[in-house]
N, C-alpha and C positions, 0 to 999 in steps of 0.2 A: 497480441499473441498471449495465450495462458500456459503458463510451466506449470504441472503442480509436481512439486520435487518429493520423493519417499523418505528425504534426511529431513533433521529435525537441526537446528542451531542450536549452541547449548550458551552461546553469551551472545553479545552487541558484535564484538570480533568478528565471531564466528561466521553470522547472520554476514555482514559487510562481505566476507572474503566470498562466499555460496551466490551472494547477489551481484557481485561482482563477475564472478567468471567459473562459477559451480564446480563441477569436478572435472574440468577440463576439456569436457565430450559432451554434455548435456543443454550446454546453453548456446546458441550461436550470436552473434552480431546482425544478425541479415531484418531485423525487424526494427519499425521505428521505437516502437515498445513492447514490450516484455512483461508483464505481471507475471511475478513471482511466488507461488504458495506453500508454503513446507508442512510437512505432515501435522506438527505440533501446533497448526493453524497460523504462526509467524508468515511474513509475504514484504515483498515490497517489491521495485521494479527496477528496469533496467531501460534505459533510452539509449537511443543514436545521438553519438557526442555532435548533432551538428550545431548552428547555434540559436534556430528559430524551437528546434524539435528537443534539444532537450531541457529548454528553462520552460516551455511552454507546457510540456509534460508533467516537469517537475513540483509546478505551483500547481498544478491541477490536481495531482495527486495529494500535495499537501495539504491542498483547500480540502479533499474530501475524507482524511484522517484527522483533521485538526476541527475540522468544524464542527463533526458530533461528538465531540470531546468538549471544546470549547463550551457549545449550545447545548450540551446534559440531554441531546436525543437520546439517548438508548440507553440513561443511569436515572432507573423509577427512584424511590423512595425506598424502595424493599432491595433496592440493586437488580429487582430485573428491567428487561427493555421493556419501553414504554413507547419506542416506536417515532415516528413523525409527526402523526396525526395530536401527537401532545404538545407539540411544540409550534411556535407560530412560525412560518414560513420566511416571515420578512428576519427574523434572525439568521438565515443564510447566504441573505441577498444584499446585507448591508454591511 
């Protein structure tokens, strides 16, 4: 499931409490996951506390923030994106 929310977080707090439990009326419980996006382009997600769905969740989502960070996918030379196609494959698989 995709939220895209009209508020914007203004710290790490902020962000945590919105992904958490938004403004009380806006986010429900009833999905296994939730992806989060906020105006200001900030996002992150929301799982069902069970115990297969949300650690499985959790590393998945991790793996796909951390690994084009990690693997300098999308940070050219100039700072702009330079995409997949620059980067060798086997760097996300090992």
């Amino acid at each position: 499931h995709l939220h895209l929310d009209h508020r914007s977080p203004k710290d790490l707090d902020d962000q945590a409490r919105m992904l958490i439990h938004g403004d009380g009326k806006s986010l429900w419980f009833d999905k296994s996951v939730t992806i989060i996006v906020f105006a200001n382009g900030k996002g992150g997600m929301m799982c069902e506390h069970s115990y297969a769905d949300a650690l499985t969740n959790a590393h998945m989502f991790e793996w796909l923030m951390s690994g084009e960070v990690m693997n300098k996918a999308f940070s050219g030379p100039d700072e702009h994106t330079t995409g997949y196609d620059a980067v060798s494959v086997d760097k996300f698989t090992k």
